[in-house]
C-alpha positions in Angstrom: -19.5 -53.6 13.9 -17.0 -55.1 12.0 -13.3 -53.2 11.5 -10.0 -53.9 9.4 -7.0 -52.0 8.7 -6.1 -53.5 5.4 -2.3 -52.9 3.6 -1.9 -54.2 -0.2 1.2 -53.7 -2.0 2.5 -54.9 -5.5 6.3 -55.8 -6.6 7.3 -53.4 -8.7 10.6 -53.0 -10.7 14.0 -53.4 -9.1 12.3 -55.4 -6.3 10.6 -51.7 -4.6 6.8 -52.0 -3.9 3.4 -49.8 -4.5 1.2 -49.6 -1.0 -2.5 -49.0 -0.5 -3.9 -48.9 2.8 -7.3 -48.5 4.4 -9.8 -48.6 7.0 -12.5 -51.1 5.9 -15.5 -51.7 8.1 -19.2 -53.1 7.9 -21.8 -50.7 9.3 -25.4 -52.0 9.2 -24.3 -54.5 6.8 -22.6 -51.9 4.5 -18.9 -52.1 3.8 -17.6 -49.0 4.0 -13.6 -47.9 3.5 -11.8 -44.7 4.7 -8.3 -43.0 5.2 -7.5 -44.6 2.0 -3.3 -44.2 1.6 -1.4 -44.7 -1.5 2.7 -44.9 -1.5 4.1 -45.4 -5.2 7.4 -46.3 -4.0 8.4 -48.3 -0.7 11.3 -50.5 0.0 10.4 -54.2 1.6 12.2 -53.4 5.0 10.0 -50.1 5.2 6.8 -52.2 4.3 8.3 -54.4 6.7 8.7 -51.5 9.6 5.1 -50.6 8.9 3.8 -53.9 9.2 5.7 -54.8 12.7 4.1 -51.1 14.0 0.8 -51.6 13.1 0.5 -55.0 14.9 2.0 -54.1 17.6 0.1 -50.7 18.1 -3.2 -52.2 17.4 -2.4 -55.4 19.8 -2.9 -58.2 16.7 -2.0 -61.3 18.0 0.2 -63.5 14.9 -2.9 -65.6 14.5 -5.1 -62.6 13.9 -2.9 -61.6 11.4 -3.0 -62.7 7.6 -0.5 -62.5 4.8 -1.7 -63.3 1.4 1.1 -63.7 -1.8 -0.8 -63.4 -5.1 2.3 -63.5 -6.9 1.7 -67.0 -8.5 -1.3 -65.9 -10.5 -0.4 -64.2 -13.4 -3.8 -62.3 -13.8 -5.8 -60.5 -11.6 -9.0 -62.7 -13.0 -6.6 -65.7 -11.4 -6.3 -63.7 -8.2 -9.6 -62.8 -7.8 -11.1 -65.9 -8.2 -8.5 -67.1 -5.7 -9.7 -64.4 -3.2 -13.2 -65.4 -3.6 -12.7 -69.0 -2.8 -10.1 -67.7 0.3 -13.8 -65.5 1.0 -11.7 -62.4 0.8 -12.9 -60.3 -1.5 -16.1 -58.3 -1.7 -17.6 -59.2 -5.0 -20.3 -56.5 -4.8 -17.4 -54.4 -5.7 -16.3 -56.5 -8.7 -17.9 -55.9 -12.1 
């Protein structure tokens, strides 16, 4: 069994962000995602709060933890073919 709390957030206007959040895990060999979260409008140092609590509630050591800024490609083509080469994207889900 195989279990992930994942956050993604995009830069939106006047520097605020957009949040998803979910529980992904592999069962039998099928990805499956719950408690799926979805905040239109949160400031960096609230992101930032979040972040902090989650690691330290869930015991994630700094090297467990991975930050990913996609904000150099301007597609999402670009940044999904830079996930897949990372190996972090599930491209069963990509059409």
């Amino acid at each position: 069994k195989h279990f992930e709390y994942r956050i993604l957030t995009k830069e939106k206007a006047k520097g605020m962000l957009e949040m998803v959040s979910y529980n992904f895990k592999i069962v039998n060999g099928i990805p499956q995602k719950s408690s799926v979260t979805r905040v239109p409008k949160i400031s960096k140092d609230q992101l930032e709060d979040i972040v902090q609590n989650v690691v330290r509630k869930t015991n994630t050591s700094p090297d467990e933890f991975e930050e990913l800024d996609l904000s150099d490609f301007p597609t999402i083509d670009e940044q999904l073919e830079f996930l897949k080469q990372q190996d972090r994207v599930d491209t069963m889900y990509i059409m």
